[in-house]
C-alpha positions as a printed NumPy array, in Angstrom:
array([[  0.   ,   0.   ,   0.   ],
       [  1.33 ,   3.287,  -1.   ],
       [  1.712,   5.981,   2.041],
       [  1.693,   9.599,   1.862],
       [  5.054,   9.651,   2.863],
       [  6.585,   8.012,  -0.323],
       [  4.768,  11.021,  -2.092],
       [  7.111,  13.313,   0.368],
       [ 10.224,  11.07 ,   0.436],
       [ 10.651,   9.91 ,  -3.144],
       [  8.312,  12.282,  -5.277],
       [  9.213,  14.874,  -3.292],
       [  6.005,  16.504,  -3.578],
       [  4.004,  17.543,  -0.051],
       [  0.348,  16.053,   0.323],
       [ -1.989,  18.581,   1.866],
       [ -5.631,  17.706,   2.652],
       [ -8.047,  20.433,   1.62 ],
       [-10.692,  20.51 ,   4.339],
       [-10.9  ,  21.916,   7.484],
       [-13.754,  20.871,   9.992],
       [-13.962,  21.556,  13.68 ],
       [-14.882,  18.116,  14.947],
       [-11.145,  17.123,  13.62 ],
       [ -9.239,  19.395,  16.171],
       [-11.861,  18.049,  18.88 ],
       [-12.012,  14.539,  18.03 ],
       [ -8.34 ,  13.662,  16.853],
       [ -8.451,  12.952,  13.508],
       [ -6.392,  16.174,  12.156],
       [ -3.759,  14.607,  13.782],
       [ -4.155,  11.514,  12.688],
       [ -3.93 ,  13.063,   9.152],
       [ -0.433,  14.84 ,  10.091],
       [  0.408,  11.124,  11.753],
       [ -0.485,   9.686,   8.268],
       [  2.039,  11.893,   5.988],
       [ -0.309,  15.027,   5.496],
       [  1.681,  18.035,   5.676],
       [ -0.397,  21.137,   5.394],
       [ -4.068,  21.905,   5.503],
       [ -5.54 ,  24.501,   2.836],
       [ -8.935,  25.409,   2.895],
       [-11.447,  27.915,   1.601],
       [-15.106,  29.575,   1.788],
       [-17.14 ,  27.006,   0.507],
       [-15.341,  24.431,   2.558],
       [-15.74 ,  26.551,   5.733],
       [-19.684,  26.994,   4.934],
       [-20.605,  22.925,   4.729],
       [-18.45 ,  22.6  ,   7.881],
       [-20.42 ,  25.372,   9.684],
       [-23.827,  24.075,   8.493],
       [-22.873,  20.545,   9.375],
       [-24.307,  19.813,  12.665],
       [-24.383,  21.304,  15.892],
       [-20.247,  21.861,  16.646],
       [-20.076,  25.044,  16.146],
       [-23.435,  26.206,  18.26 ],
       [-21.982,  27.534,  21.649],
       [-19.196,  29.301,  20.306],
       [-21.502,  30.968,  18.095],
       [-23.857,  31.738,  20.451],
       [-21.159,  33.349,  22.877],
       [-19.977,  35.4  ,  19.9  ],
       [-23.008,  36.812,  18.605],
       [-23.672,  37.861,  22.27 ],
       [-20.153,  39.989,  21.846],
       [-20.426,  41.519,  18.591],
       [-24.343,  41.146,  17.264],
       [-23.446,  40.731,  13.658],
       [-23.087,  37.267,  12.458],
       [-20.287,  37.991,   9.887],
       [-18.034,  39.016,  12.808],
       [-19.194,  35.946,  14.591],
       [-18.902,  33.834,  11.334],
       [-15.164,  35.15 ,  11.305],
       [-14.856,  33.913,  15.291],
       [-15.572,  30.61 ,  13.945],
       [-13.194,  30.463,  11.511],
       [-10.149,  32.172,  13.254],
       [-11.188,  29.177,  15.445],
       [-10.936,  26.322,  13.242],
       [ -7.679,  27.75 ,  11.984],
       [ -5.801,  28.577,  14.364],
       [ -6.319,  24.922,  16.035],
       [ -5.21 ,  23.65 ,  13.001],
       [ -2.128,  25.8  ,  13.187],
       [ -0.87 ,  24.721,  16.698],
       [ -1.736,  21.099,  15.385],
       [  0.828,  21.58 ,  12.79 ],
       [  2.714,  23.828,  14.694],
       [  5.767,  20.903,  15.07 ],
       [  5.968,  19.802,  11.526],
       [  6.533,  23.25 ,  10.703],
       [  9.744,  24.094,  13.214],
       [ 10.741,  20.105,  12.119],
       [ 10.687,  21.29 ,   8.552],
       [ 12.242,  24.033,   8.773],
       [  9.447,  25.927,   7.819],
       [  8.851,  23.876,   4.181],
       [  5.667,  22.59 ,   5.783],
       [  3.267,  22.588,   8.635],
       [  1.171,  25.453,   6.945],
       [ -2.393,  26.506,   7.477],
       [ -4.626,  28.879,   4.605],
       [ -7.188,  31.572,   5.864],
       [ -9.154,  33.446,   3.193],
       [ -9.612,  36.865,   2.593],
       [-13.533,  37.309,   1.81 ],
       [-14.562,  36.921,  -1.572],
       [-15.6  ,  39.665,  -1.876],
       [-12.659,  41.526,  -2.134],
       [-10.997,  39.223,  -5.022],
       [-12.142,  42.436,  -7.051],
       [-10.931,  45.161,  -4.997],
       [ -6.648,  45.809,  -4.293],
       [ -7.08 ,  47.687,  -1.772],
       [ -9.723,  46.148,   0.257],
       [ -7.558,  42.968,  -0.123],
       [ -4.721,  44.305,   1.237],
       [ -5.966,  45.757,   4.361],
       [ -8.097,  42.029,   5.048],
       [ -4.591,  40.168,   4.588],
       [ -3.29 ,  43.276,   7.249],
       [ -5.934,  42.353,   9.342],
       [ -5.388,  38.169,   9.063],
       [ -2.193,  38.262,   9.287],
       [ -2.155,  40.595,  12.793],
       [ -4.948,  38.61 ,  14.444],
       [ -3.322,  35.239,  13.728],
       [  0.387,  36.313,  14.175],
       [  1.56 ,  32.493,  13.471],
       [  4.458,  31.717,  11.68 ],
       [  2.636,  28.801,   9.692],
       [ -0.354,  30.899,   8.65 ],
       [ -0.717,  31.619,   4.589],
       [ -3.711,  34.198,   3.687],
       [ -4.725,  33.259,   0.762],
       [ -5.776,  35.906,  -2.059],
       [ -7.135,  35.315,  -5.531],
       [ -4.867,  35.623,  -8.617],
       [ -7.471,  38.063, -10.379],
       [ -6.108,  40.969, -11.839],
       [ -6.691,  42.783,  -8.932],
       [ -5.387,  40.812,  -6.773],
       [ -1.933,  40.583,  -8.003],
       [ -0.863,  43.86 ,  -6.762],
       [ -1.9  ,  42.822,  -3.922],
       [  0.018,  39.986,  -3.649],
       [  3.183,  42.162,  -4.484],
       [  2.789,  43.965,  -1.836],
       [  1.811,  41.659,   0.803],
       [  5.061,  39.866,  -0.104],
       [  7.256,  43.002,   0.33 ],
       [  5.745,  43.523,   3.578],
       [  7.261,  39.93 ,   4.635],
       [  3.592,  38.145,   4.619],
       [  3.244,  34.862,   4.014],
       [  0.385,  34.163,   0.636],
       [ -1.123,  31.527,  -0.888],
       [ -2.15 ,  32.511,  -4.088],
       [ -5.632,  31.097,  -5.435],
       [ -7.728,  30.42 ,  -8.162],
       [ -4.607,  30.837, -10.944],
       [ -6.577,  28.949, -14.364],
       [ -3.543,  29.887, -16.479],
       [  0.265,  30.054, -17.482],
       [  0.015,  33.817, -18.154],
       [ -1.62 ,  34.499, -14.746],
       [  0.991,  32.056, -13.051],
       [  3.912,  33.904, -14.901],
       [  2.03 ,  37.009, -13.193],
       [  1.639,  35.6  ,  -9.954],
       [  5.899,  34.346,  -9.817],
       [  6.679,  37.888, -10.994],
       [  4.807,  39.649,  -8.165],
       [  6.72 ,  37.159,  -5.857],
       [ 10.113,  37.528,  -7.051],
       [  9.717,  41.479,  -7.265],
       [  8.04 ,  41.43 ,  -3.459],
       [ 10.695,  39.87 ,  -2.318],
       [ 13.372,  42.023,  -4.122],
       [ 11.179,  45.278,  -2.914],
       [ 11.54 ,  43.537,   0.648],
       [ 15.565,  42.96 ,   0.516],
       [ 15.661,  46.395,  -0.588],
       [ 14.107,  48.079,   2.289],
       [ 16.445,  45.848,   4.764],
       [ 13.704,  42.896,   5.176],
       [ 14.206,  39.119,   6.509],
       [ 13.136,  37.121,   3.151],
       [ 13.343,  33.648,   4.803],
       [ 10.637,  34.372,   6.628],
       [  8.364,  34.674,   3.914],
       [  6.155,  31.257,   2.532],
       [  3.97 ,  31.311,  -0.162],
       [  2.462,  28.656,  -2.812],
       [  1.004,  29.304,  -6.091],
       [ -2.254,  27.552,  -5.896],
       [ -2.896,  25.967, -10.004],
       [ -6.619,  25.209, -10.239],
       [ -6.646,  21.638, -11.968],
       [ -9.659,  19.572, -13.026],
       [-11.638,  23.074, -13.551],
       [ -9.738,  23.463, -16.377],
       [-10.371,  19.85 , -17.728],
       [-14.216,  20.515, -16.993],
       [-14.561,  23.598, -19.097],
       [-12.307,  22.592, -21.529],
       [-13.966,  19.626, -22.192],
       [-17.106,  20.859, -22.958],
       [-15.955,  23.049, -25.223],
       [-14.117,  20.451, -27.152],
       [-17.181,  18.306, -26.435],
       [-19.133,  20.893, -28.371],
       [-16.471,  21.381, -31.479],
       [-17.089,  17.394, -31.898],
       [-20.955,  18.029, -31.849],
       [-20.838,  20.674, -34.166],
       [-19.098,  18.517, -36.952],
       [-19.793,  14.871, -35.715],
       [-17.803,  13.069, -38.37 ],
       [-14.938,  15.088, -39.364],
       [-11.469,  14.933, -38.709],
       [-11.67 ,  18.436, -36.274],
       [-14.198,  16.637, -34.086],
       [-11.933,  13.161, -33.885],
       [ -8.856,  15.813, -32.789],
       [-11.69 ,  17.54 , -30.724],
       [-13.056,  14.32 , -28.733],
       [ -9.229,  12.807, -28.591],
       [ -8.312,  16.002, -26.252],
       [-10.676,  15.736, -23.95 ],
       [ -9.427,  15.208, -20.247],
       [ -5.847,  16.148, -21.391],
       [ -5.713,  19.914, -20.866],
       [ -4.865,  20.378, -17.211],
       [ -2.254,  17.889, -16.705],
       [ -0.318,  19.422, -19.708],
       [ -1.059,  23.536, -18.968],
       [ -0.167,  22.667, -15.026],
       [  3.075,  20.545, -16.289],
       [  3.596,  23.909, -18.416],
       [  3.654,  25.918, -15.245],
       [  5.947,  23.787, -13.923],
       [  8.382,  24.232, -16.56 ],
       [  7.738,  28.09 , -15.733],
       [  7.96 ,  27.585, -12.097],
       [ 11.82 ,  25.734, -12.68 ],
       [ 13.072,  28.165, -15.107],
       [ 12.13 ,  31.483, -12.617],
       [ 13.603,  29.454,  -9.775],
       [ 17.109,  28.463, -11.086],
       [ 16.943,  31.851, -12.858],
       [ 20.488,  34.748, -11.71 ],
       [ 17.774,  36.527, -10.276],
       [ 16.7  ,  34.21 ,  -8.557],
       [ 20.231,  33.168,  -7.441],
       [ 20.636,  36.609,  -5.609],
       [ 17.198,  36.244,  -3.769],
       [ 18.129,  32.447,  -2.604],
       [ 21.767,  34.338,  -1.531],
       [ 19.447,  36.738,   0.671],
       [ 17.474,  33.72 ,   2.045],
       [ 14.735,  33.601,  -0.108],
       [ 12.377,  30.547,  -0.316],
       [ 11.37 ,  29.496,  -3.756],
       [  7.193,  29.714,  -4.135],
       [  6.209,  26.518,  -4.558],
       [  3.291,  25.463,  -6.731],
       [  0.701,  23.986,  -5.388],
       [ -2.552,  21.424,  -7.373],
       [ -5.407,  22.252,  -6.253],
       [ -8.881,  21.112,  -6.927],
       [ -7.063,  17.491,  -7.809],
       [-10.417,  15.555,  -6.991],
       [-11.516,  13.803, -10.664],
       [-14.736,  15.657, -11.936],
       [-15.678,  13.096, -15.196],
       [-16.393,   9.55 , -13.212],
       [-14.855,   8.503, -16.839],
       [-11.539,   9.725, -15.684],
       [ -8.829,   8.064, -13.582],
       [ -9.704,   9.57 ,  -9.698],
       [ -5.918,   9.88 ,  -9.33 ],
       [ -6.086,  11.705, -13.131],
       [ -4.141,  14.614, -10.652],
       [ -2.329,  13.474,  -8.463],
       [ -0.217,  10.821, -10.434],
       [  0.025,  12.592, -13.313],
       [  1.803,  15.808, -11.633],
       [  4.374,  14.843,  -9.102],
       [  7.655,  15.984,  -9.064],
       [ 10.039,  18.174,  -6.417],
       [  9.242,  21.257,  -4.885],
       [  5.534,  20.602,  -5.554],
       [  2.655,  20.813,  -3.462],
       [ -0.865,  18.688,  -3.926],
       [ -3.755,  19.344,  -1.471],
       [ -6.603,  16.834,  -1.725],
       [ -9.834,  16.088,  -0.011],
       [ -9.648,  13.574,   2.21 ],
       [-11.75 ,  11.298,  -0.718],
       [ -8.623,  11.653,  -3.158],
       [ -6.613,  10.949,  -0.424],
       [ -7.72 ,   8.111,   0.919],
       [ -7.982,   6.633,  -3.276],
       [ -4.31 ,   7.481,  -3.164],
       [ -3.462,   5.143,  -0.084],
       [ -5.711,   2.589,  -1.917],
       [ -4.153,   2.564,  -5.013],
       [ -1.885,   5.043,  -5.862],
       [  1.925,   4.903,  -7.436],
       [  4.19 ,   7.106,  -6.579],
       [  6.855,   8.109,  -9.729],
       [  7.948,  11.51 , -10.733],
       [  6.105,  12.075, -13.581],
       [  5.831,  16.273, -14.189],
       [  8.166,  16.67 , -16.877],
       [  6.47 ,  15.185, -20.23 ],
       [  6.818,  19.011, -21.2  ],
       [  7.516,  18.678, -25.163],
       [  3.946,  16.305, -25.259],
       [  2.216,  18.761, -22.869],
       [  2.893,  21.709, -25.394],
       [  1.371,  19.476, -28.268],
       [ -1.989,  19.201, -25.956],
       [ -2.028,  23.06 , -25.754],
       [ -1.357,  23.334, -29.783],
       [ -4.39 ,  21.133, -30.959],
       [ -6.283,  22.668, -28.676],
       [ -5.694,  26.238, -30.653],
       [ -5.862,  24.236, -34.063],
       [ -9.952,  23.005, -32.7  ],
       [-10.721,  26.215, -32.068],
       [-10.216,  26.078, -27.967],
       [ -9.288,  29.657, -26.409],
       [ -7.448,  28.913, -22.877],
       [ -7.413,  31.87 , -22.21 ],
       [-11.142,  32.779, -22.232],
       [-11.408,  29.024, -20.898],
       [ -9.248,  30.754, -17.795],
       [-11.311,  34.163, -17.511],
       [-14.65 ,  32.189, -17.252],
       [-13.416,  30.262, -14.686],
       [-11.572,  32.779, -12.313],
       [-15.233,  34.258, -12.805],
       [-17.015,  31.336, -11.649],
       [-14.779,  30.662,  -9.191],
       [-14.683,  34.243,  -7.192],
       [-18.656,  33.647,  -7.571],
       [-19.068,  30.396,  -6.238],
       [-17.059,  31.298,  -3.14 ],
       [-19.244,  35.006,  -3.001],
       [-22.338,  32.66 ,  -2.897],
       [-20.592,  30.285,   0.019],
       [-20.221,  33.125,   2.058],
       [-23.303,  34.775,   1.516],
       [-25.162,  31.582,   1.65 ],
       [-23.381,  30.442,   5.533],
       [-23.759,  33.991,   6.838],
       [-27.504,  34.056,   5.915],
       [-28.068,  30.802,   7.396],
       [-26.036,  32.463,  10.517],
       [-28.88 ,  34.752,  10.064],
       [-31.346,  32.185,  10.276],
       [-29.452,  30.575,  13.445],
       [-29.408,  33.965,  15.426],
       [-33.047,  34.552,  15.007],
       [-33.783,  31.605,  16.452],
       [-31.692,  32.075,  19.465],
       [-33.291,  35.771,  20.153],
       [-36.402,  33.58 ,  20.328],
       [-35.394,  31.22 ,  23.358]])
């Protein structure tokens, strides 16, 4: 049986579980997790929403905070500073025993902001000074307005984990406002080792969209030679654009300019998979995780994926089929596939999807409050 520590030790990739719940810090099984090989925990709005609505765990705490503030978005935010700052002293030791590599927790600024620079920098302020942990990442959407922000979050020394990227270009954005925070940071006489931060590469998103366009060019023109290209392509297109990134990620990192950031004590930003659970039941349900590991990678899961992965998974490094992952990305352009409007709808729908998780939990916060005003 293959253990999540083979993925660590000989891929040299870190697993990371994406969920966050509170009965796990109560009931033991987060650290059963970090027992098992897990080495980080990311999580994010819609995640933190089913765990709030789940049951009756987070009741009293609730209770006792809407008595303090009366507003259930401050009390929502009670709840989750909660959750995540359990989490961090859980993986408090596997951070210092890493040297800080690992051990790291994710907060989220609201999605609301993932539109607004300014408002996004003052909410990663704000996280960052009311969990002052060494382990803590804030994470912040790789929209266009959110880039600056990450810039400048990183020249301030914060730690970021950087969301919802559905592209090369944007990644190429997101290393370049890393490598130019941290240069901004060395400049004004800053500590750069004691800044973390992941690049966070949306995967099977980017097969589902894709393949429904391609699934479309095929209907369009059932028998012709475009549609067999078009139907051949299908569930192909993440795997090759996040091996792409890859490619990105080690040229940037054994770049000279690198070189002098790494002299400073600069720590390269790794990227991270994310949303590696298998959409299409057609596919593989290790289609991302076997498919992308190599070093200085990070792949958080849901405990589902993981738990296929102890079942049945192999462990090889298998990242670098670059030259056959640019061929995917050509045919798609020759059907008539545009990544990069494939990318823009799905930042789009992503940003929403976590807007309606937040609005959906704090109305049902609503819902809760009213009927503790009524006992």
């Amino acid at each position: 049986m293959t253990s999540l520590r083979d993925l660590y030790e000989t891929g040299g990739q870190s697993p990371w579980i994406d969920n966050l719940k509170r009965s796990w810090l109560t009931g033991g099984h987060l650290e059963q997790l970090i027992e098992s090989g897990v080495r980080g925990l990311t999580s994010n709005p819609t995640i933190m929403a089913k765990a709030i609505e789940e049951g009756s765990d987070y009741d009293d705490q609730f209770a006792e905070s809407l008595g303090r503030h009366h507003d259930t978005l401050e009390a929502y935010w009670d709840l989750v500073v909660t959750d995540v700052e359990g989490a961090l002293t859980h993986f408090g030791p596997l951070h210092r025993d890493s040297g800080g590599r690992d051990g790291f927790v994710s907060i989220e600024v609201a999605p609301s902001l993932a539109r607004d620079t300014a408002g996004t920098i003052e909410a990663a302020r704000q996280l960052h000074a009311r969990i002052a942990r060494d382990n803590l990442l804030v994470k912040i959407p790789a929209s266009r307005e959110g880039i600056p922000a990450i810039r400048q979050m990183i020249a301030e020394g914060r730690s970021i984990n950087i969301t919802l990227i559905f592209s090369i270009e944007r990644y190429e954005e997101v290393v370049e406002a890393y490598l130019s925070g941290l240069e901004e940071l060395v400049g004004n006489g800053g500590d750069p080792s004691t800044v973390a931060s992941v690049a966070s590469f949306f995967v099977s998103r980017v097969d589902t969209e894709t393949d429904r366009r391609l699934n479309a060019v095929a209907a369009g023109e059932p028998d012709s030679p475009r549609a067999v290209a078009a139907r051949s392509l299908c569930g192909k297109t993440a795997v090759a654009q996040a091996r792409l990134a890859y490619e990105r990620f080690e040229r940037a990192f054994t770049s000279e300019r690198w070189s002098r950031l790494e002299a400073a004590g600069a720590r390269r930003q790794r990227p991270l998979w994310a949303s590696t659970s298998t959409k299409n039941p057609d596919y593989p349900d290790l289609l991302y995780v076997e498919t992308l590991i190599g070093p200085a990678t990070v792949n958080t899961m849901p405990e589902g994926t993981i738990d296929a992965f102890l079942d049945h998974g192999h462990v090889a490094r298998t990242i670098d089929d670059f030259d056959h992952a640019r061929d995917v990305l050509d045919q798609l352009a020759e059907v008539g596939v545009d990544l990069d409007d494939v990318a823009t709808t799905l930042e789009q729908e992503g940003i929403t999807a976590f807007e309606k998780s937040f609005d959906e939990v704090n109305e049902r916060l609503g819902h809760k409050a009213a009927q503790l005003d009524q006992h």
